[in-house]
Each structure stands twice: as C-alpha cells, then as structure tokens.
C-alpha positions as CSV (number, residue, x, y, z in Angstrom):
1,X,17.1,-12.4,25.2
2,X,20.8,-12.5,25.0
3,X,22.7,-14.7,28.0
4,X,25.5,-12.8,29.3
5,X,27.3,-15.5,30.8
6,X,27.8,-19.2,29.0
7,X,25.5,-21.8,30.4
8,X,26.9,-23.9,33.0
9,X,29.2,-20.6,33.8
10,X,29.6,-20.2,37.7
11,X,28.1,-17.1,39.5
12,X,30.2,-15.9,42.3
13,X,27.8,-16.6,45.1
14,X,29.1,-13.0,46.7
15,X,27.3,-11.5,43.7
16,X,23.4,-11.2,42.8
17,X,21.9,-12.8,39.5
18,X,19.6,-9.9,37.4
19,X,18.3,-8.9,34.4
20,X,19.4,-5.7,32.2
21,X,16.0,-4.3,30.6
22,X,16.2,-2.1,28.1
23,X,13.5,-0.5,25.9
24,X,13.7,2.2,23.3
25,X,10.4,3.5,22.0
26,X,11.5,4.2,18.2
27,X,15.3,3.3,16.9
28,X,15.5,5.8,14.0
29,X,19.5,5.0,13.4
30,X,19.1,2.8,10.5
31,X,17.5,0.2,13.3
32,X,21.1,0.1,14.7
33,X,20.0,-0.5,18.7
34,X,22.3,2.6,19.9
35,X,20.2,3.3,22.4
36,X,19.3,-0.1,24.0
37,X,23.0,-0.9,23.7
38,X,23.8,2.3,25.5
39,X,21.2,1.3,28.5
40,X,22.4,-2.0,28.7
41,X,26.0,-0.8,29.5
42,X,24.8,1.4,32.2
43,X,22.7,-1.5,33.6
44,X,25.9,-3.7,33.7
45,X,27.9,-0.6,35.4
46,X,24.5,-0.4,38.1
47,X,24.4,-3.8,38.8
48,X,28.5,-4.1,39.4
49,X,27.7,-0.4,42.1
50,X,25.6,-2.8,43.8
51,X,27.5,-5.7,44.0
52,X,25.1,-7.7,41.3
53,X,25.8,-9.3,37.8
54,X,24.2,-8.8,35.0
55,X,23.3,-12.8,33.6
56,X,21.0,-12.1,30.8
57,X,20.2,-9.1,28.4
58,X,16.3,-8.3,27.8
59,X,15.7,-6.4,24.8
60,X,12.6,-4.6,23.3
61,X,13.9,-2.6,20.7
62,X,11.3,-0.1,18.6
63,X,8.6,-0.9,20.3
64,X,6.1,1.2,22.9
65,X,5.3,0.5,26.3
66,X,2.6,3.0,26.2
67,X,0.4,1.1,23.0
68,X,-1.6,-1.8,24.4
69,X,-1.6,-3.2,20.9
70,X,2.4,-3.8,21.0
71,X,3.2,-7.2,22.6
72,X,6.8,-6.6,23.8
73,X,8.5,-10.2,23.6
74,X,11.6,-10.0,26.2
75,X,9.1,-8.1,28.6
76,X,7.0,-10.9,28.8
77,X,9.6,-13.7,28.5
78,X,10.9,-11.5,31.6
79,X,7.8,-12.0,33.6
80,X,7.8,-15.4,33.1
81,X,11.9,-16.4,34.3
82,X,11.0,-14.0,37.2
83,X,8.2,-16.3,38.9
84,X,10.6,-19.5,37.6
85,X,13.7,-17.4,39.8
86,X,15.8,-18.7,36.7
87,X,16.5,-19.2,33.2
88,X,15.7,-21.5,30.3
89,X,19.2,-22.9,30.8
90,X,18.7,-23.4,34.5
91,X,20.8,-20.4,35.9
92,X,19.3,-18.3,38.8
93,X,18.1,-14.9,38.9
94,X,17.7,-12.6,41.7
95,X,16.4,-9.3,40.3
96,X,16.2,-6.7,37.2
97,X,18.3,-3.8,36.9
98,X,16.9,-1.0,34.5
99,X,18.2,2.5,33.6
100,X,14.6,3.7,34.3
101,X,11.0,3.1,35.2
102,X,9.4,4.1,31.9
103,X,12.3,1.8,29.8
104,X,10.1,-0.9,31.9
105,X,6.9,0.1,32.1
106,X,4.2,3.0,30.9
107,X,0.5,1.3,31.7
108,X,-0.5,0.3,35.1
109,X,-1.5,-3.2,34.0
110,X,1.7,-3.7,33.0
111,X,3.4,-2.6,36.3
112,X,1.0,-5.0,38.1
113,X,2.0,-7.6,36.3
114,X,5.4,-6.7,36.7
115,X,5.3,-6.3,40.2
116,X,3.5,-9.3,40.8
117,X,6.1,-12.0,38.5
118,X,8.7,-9.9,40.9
119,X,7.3,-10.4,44.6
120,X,6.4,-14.1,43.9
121,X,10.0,-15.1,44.9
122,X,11.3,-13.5,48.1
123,X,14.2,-11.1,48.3
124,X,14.6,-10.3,44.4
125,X,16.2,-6.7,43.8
126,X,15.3,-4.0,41.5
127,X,17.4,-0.9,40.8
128,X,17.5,1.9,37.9
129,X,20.6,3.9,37.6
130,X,20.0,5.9,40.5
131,X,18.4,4.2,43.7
132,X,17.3,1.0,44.3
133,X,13.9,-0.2,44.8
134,X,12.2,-2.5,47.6
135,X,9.2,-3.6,45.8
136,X,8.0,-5.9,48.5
137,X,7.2,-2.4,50.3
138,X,3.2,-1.4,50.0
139,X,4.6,2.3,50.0
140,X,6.9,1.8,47.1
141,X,5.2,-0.6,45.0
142,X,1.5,2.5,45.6
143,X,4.5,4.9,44.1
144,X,5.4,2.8,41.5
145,X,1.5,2.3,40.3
146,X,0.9,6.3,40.5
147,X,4.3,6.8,38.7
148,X,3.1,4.5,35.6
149,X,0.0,6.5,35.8
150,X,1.2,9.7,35.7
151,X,4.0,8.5,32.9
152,X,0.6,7.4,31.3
153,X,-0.7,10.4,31.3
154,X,2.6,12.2,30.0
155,X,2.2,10.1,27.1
156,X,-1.7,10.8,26.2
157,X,-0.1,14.6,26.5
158,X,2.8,13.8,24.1
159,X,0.4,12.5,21.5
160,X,-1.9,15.4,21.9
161,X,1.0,17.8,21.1
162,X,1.5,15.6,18.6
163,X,-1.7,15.5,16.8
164,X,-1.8,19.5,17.3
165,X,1.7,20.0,15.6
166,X,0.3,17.2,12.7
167,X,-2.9,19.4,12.1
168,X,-1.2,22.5,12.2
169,X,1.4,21.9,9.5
170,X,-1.2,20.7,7.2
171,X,-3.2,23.3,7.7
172,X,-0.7,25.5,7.0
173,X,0.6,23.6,4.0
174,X,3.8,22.4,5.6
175,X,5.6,19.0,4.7
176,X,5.4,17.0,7.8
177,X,7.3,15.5,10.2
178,X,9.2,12.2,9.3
179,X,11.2,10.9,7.3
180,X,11.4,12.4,4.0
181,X,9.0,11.3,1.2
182,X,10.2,9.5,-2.1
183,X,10.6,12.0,-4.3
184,X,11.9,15.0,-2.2
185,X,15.1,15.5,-0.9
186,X,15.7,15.8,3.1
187,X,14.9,19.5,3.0
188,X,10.8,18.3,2.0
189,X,10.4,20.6,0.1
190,X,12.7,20.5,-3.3
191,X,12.8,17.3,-5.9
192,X,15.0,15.0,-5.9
193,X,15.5,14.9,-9.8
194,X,15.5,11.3,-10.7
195,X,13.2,10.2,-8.1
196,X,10.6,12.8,-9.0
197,X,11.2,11.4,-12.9
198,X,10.4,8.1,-12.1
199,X,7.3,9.0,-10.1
200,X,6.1,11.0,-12.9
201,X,6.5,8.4,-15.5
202,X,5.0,6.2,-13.3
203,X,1.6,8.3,-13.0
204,X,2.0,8.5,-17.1
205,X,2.2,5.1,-17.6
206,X,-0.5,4.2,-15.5
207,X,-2.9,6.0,-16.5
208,X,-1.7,4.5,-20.5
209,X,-2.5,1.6,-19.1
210,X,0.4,-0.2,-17.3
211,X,0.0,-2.1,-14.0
212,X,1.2,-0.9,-11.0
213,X,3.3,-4.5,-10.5
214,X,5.0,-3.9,-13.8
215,X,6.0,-0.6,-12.2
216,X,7.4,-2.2,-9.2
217,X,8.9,-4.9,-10.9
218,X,11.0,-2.4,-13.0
219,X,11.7,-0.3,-10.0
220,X,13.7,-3.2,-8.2
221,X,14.9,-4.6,-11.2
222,X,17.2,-1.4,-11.7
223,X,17.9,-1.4,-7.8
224,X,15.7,2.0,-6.7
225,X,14.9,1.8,-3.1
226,X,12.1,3.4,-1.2
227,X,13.1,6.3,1.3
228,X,13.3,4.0,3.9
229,X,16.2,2.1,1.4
230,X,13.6,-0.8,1.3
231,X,12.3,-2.4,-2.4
232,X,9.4,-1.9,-3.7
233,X,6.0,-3.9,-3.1
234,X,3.1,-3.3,-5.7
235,X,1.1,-1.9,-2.8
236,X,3.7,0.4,-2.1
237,X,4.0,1.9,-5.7
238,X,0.1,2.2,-4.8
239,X,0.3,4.6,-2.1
240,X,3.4,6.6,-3.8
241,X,1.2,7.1,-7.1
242,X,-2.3,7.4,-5.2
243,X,-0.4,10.7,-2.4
244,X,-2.3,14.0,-2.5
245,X,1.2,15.5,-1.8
246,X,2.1,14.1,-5.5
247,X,0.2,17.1,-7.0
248,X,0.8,19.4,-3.9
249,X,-2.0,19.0,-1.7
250,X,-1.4,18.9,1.7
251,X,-2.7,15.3,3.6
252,X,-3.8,14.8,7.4
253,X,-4.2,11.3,8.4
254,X,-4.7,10.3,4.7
255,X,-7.5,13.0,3.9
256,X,-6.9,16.1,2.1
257,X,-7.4,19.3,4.2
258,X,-9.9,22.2,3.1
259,X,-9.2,25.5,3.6
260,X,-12.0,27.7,4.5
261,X,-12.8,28.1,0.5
262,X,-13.4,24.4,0.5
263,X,-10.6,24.3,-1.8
264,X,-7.4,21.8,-1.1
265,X,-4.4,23.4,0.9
266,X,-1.5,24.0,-1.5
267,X,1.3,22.5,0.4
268,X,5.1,24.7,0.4
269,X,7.0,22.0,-1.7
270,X,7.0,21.3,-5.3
271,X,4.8,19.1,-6.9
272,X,5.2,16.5,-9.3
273,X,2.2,16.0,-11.2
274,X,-0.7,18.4,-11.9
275,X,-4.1,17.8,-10.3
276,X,-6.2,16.6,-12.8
277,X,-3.5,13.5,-13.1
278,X,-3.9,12.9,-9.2
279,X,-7.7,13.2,-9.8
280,X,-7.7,11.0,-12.9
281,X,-5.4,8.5,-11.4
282,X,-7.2,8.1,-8.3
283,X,-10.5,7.4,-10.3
284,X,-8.4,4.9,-12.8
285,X,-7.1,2.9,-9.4
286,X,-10.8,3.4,-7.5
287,X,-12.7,2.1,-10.7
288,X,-13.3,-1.3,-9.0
289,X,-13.0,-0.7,-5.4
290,X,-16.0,1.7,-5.1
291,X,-18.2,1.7,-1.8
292,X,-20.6,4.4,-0.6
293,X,-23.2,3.9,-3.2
294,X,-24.2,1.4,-6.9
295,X,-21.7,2.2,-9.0
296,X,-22.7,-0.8,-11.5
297,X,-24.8,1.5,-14.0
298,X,-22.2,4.0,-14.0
299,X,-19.9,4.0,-17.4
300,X,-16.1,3.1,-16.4
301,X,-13.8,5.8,-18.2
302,X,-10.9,3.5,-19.1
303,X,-11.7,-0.4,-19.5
304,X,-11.0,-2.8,-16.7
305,X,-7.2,-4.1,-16.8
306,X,-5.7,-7.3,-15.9
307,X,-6.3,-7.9,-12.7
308,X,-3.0,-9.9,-12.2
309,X,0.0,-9.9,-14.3
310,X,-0.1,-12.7,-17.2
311,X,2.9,-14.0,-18.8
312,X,2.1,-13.9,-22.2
313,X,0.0,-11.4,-24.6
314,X,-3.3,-12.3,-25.9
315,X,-3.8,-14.2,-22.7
316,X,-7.8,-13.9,-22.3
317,X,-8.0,-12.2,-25.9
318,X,-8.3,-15.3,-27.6
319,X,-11.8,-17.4,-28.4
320,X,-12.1,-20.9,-30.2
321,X,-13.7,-20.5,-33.8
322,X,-14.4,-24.6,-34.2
323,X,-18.0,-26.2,-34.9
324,X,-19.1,-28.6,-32.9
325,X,-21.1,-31.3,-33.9
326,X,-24.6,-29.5,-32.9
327,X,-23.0,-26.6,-35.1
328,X,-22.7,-23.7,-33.0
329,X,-18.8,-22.5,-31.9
330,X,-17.4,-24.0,-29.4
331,X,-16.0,-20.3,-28.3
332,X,-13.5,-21.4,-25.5
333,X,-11.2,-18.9,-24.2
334,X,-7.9,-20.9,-25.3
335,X,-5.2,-21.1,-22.6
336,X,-1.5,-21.5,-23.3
337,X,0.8,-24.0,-23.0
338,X,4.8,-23.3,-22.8
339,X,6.8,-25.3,-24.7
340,X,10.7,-25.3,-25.2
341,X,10.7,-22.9,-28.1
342,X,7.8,-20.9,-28.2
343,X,4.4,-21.0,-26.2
344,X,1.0,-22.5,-28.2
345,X,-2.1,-20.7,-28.3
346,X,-4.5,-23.8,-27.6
347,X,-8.2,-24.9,-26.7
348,X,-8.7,-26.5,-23.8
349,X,-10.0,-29.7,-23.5
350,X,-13.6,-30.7,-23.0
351,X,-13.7,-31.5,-19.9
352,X,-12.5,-27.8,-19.2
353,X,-15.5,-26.1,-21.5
354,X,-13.2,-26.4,-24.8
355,X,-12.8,-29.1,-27.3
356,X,-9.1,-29.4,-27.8
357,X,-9.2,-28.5,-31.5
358,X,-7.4,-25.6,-32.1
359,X,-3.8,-24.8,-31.3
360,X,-1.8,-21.9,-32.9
361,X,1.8,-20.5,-33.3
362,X,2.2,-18.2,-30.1
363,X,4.5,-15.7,-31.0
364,X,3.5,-15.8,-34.8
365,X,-0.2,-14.9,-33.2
366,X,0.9,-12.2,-30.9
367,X,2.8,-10.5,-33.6
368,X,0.3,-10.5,-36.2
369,X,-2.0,-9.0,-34.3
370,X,0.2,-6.7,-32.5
371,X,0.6,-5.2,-36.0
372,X,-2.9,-5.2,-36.3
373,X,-3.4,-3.0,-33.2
374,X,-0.5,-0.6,-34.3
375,X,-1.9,-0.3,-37.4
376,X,-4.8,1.3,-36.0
377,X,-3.4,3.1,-33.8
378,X,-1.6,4.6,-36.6
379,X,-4.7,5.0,-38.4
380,X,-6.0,6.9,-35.6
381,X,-9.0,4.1,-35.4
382,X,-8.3,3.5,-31.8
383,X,-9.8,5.6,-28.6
384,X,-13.4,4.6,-29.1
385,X,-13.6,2.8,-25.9
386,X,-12.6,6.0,-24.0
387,X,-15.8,8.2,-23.0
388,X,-16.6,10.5,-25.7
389,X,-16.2,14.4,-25.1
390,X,-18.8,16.0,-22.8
391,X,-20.2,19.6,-22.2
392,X,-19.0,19.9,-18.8
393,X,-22.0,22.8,-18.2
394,X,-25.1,20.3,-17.3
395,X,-22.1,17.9,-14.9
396,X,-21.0,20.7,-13.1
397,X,-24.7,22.1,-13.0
398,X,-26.3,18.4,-11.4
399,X,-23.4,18.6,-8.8
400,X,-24.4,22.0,-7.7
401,X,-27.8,21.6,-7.7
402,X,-27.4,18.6,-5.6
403,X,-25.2,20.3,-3.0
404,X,-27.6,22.6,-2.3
405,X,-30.2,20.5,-1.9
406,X,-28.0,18.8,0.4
407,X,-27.2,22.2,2.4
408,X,-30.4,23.4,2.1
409,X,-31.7,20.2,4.2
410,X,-29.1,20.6,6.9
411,X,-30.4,24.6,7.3
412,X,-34.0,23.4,7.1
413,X,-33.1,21.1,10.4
414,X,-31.0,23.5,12.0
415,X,-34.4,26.3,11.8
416,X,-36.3,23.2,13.0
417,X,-38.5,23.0,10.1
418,X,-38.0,19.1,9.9
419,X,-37.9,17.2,12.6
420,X,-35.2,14.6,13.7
421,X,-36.7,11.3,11.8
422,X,-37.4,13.1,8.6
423,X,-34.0,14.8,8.4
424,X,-32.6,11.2,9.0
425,X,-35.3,9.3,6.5
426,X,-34.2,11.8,3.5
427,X,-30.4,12.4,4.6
428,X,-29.2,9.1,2.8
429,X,-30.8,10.0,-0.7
430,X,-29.4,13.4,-0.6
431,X,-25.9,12.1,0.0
432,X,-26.3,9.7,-2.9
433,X,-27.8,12.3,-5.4
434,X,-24.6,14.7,-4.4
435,X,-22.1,11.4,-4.7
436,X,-23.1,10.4,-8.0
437,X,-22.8,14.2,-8.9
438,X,-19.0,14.7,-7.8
439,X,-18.6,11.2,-9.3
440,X,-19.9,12.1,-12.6
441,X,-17.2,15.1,-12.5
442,X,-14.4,13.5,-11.4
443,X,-14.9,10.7,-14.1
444,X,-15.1,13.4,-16.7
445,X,-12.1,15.2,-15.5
446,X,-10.3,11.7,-15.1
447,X,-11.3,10.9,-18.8
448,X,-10.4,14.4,-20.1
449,X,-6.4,13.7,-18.6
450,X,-6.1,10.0,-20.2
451,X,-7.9,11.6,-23.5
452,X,-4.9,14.2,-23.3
453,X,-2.0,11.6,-22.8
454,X,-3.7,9.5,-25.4
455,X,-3.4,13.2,-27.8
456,X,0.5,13.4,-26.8
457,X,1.2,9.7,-27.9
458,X,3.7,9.1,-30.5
459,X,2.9,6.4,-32.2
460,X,5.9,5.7,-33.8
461,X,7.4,5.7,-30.4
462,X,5.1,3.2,-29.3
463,X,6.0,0.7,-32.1
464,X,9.7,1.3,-31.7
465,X,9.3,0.0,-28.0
466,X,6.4,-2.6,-28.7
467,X,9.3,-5.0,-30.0
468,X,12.2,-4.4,-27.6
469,X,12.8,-5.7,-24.4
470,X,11.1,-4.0,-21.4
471,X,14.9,-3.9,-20.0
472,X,16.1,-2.0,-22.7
473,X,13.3,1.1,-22.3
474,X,10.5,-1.1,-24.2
475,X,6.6,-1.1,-23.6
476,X,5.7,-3.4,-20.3
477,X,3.3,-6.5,-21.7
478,X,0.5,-4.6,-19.4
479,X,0.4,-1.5,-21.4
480,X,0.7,-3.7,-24.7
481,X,-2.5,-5.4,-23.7
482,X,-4.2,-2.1,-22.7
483,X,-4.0,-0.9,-26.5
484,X,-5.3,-4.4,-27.5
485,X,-8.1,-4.5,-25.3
486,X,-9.1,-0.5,-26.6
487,X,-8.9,-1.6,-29.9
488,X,-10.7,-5.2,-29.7
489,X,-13.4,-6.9,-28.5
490,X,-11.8,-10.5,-29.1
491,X,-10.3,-12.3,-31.3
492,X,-11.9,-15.6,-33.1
493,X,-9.1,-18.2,-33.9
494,X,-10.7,-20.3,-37.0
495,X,-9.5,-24.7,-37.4
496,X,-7.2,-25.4,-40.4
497,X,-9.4,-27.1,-43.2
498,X,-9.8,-30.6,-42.6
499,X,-8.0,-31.6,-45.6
500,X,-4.8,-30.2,-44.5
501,X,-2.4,-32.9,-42.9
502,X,0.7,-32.4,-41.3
503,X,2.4,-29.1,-40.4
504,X,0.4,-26.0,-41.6
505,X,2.1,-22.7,-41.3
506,X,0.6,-19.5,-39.7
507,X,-2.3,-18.6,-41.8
508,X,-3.7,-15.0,-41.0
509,X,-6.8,-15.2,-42.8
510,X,-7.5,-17.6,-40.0
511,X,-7.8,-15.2,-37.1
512,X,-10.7,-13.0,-37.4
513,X,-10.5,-9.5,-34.8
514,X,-13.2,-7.9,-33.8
515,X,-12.6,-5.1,-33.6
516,X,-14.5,-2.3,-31.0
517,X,-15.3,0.3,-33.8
518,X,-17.9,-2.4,-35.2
C-alpha cells in the first residue's frame, strides 16, 4: 500500500478520504506495473470528478482475482482499514474508488466480503470510472453479487478457450503460446545459435557424466540468462535438458501428445537434439526417481553419480588399507581435510568408524590416479561398467507381447467375457509386465546413445582438458569423477612402513586400484 498523502497531512474536510484499487491480472512488461499505474491515475482523476481524494494507493500487481489459491495482499489489508474507517497511520477513509468491478473483485466470496468490510461504517462511497455505487442499497449490492458471478463465469469460459487453443496447437504440432523458449528465437520456431549450442552440449555432457549443477554453475558464471533474463537454478537446467520440445516433440501440460499412430507429434520448429538423446537422457535423470513399479532388480545403464557436488576428486573413492590390531583393514572411507596449501587425503578418527592412521598428499593422489584412469581410457580398458550390447529382437518382442496381452484384456472386458472384479484383480499385473517391457527398451536405447558418445570421445581431448581450469574450457570435476568411478571400484590407500620417520614422499606403490575389469 502506498500513502498518497504524508501522515499527519490535513484533508480538506470539503473532500472525501478513499482508496485507489488497482489490479492487473498478469504484468507481462518486464514486471514494470504499466497497467496498475495507468488505473491508479484514472482513479485519482474519478475521485477529484466527485469531489473525493485519493489518500492511499492499493496495489495487487500480477496476481488473479479469479484463482482462490492467490491471496491478494493490498485487497485484504483493504478490507481490514475499511471496517477500522482509517489507516495504519491514523488518517480517515471514506470509500474506494476503482476503474472497475472485476480490477476488485471476480468470486462472489470475495464480493461478500468486500461488501461487508464496506457497509460496516455508514456513508462510505464507492465509484469506478463511470458511475458511482450505493452499496448500502439491497438492489445494487444483489447486482453486484450476480455481476461477480457472471464475471465468474466469463473466466471459467476464458480458461476453456484457453485449454482448447493449448490442445489444439499441440496437436497440430505448433510452438505454444508464451513466452519464447530458451533456445528459439521469438519467432518459436528457428534456433537461436548459441543458445541452442549450449543446450546441446549440455545434453552431451550429461549424459558423459556431468552434473546438472556444474552445468548451471557454468551457465551463470559466463552471465547466460534464462528467457525470462533470470539465472539459472539446477532445477531449472533440469527441465530445459529433460523438454520433449528439445528433440521436437510437441508437449501438453508436460505429456507428450500421440497422434493417432501412437507415435509423438513432430512439432513445426527445429530441434536440437535427436530422440534417442531425449530418451536416453530422460532415463539417465529418472534412474533414481522411479515409481510405478520395483525397479531394484533392474540393471542401471550408467552408474549412480554424485548425488551432490563435492569439492575435491576422489572424494568417496578412497578406502583405509591399515591393520588393526585384530588384523583385518580398518577400510574407512577417508575424508579430507583443507589445509593452506593443498587438501590431505586422511582417515578419520575412531570415534567416526576410522583409525586416524593414514593421511596422503591430496593433489599428488588425485593426479596419480587421474593418470591412471586416462591411461585406460587410452588403452580402451574402460566402458565395462556400461551395459554390454543387446539383440534388440527378444526386448522389442517381450514389449509387444505384453501389450497385447494388455489390449487383449481390455477387449475381453469390453465383450464381457470377464467380469468387473477379475478385470480389476489382473489389471495391475498386466500393467507391470508391459512397464518393465517399455522399461527394458528405453534402457537399451538409453545405453545404445551414451555407448555412442562414449565411441565419439577423443581421448586426447579429454586429457588436454582434465588439467585446465574448468574456466578456461576444461573438464567439470563431475565428469572427471564419472570416468573414475567407470573405471574403478575403489581405491585402497596402504600406511608408510613403520620404520619410516619423518616426512615420506608420495609413494605410488602405496595406493592399490581396483580396478572394475577385475
């Protein structure tokens, strides 16, 4: 609320106290409040018509009256100085001037509450641009009601049309209505070059093995802004990567629309990415967020990554080799400690499951067996962890043999050859068998696309960029880790001999890999 005249500020007494009131629905302009601004100055010019003055400026800007879900603050701070007859700073006020009924109110319940705050106080005033209102008539205030309801109903008709334009475009393959997407330029329809770059880098990447935060991180680090000229969140990067539209399938209210082959709708723009990427990215991102049936005996195609962003490399990777005194290893995972120079690989201490006997050079660690890992990969050891190469023939054979078992149930109930309770008893089992089917093929097509980008690698380009700076175009420390964890189980850190005193340099043949291939 915005006080239009200082506090302690004399009203003429010749001229009414009110409100200004102004809603706007959606401000599109960059949030720039054009059009409550604009109703505010014709309240002010309605008010001084009547004689009145306009003491205080109500303002719900980008918000509906017609969504019960939206609590409109100034409305209800409104309702409240009106049954007080003044303000928070003690000023009076006689009345509300809007430009028109719907700025105020859309819902009945709202105009009876309205109407109600208003008429609690004798001889307020209410106008809108054209006429003034006596609300303390039974007449009016029976208008007023039907008018909310029939602006009511105007709105349920508006979001009809709405939903029938939505389903119509999409059906037809058209970009929709909006804003543009990131990506596209304001036509919808051709890339914008370096947006449509990053996006399919991003999808690369990704399914290599970086996280989406190290995505976002490097996306706001240059200064790229969403569409909406916002930074980017990880969960954001999420939905922009995981978009149907990305490989040129056309979306309604997040699912992707059939057409009467059962086959996606092609949308009219360009696409980014093909769509086995979409498929085998939206697998990758799903792997452990699945619902609908037991996915825990089902193979993952691409091992688990980090799931948060760690600082330094072999974070987790790392076990204690040490004896204790009962003589088995002690096999604590050893945590990291920071230091002033250069971070130490460590044990941690018994009373956190270690025994505080091991500590190791950090970055000497992480480089020796970073040239472990790009050894192999230059060795062409690495990959194994990856499901092996399938026929595809006895897959796509299980899935069709389960949707017709599933189609062949529904036609059975529809001739009324099984009744209601057994259609229900077996309906759950069927939609299992044919989930695990499509499953199985998607994770086989998801494989076959990171199998592909693994084919394309350059590994000399990958060991170019394991050792410079992320800034500079280097390898993000989540896709580093993602080779490691292909290529090793763990690594065992083994004590210095206990004859050693003093400083002891790295010693290599005191890490032992283990590697996956064994």
């Amino acid at each position: 609320m915005t006080v239009a005249t200082a506090p302690g500020q004399p009203v003429s007494p010749a001229l009414i106290p009110v409100f200004s009131y102004a809603r706007a629905s959606s401000d599109k302009r960059k949030k720039d409040q054009h059009s409550v601004k604009e109703q505010h100055r014709i309240n002010r010019r309605t008010a001084k018509r009547h004689g009145w003055v306009v003491v205080a400026e109500l303002t719900d800007n980008d918000k509906s009256a017609a969504d019960p879900n939206v609590y409109r603050d100034d409305f209800e701070e409104m309702l409240i100085l009106l049954k007080a007859g003044r303000l928070r700073v003690g000023s009076p006020v006689r009345g509300v001037v809007v430009v028109h009924s719907d700025r105020l109110v859309r819902r009945p319940g709202d105009y009876e509450r309205f109407v109600e705050a208003f008429t609690y106080n004798d001889e307020f005033v209410f106008a809108d641009e054209k006429i003034t209102h006596n609300l303390y008539s039974e007449d009016v205030e029976s208008m007023g009601l039907l008018g909310a309801v029939v602006a009511k109903i105007e709105v349920r008709k508006m979001q009809r049309r709405m939903r029938n334009t939505h389903r119509r475009l999409a059906e037809n393959g058209e970009p929709a209505l909006g804003r543009r997407a990131f990506g596209w330029k304001a036509d919808k329809v051709n890339l914008e070059p370096v947006e449509a770059d990053l996006l399919r880098d991003a999808v690369r990447d990704v399914l290599a093995g970086r996280s989406i935060n190290s995505v976002a991180t490097e996306w706001n680090a240059k200064g790229i802004l969403t569409a909406n000229g916002k930074t980017f969140r990880p969960t954001t990067v999420r939905a922009m990567l995981l978009a149907p539209r990305l490989c040129g399938w056309s979306t309604l209210k997040k699912e992707i629309v059939l057409g009467a082959d059962g086959n996606p709708v092609v949308g009219r723009w360009v696409p980014i990415i093909k769509p086995e990427q979409h498929l085998a990215l939206t697998e990758l991102l799903s792997q452990n967020k699945r619902s609908g049936f037991d996915y825990s005996q089902v193979k993952p195609f691409r091992l688990p990554g980090d799931k948060r962003e760690v600082k330094y490399l072999l974070v987790g990777f790392l076990r204690c080799g040490r004896l204790k005194e009962d003589g088995t290893m002690c096999n604590a995972r050893l945590i990291t400690t920071p230091g002033r120079k250069r971070h130490n690989y460590m044990c941690p201490r018994p009373n956190m499951g270690g025994c505080a006997g091991i500590s190791r050079n950090g970055p000497a660690l992480d480089e020796h067996i970073s040239e472990l890992v790009l050894a192999a990969l230059e060795d062409a050891t690495i990959g194994a962890a990856i499901t092996p190469v399938t026929d595809t023939s006895g897959l796509e054979n299980a899935l069709r043999e389960a949707q017709e078992a599933y189609d062949e149930h529904f036609r059975q109930y529809r001739a009324k050859k099984i009744n209601k309770t057994s259609f229900y008893r077996l309906l759950p089992d069927l939609e299992e068998d044919l989930n695990q089917a499509r499953a199985a093929v998607n994770r086989h097509e998801a494989a076959s696309a990171v199998r592909d980008a693994r084919a394309r690698t350059d590994v000399a380009d990958i060991r170019r960029r394991w050792y410079t700076p992320e800034q500079d175009g280097g390898l993000p420390l989540s896709m580093k880790r993602t080779y490691i964890r292909e290529a090793l189980h763990t690594v065992v850190v083994l004590p210095v001999p206990i004859n050693r005193r003093g400083r002891f340099p790295f010693n290599p043949d005191l890490v032992e890999p283990v590697w996956r291939e064994d």
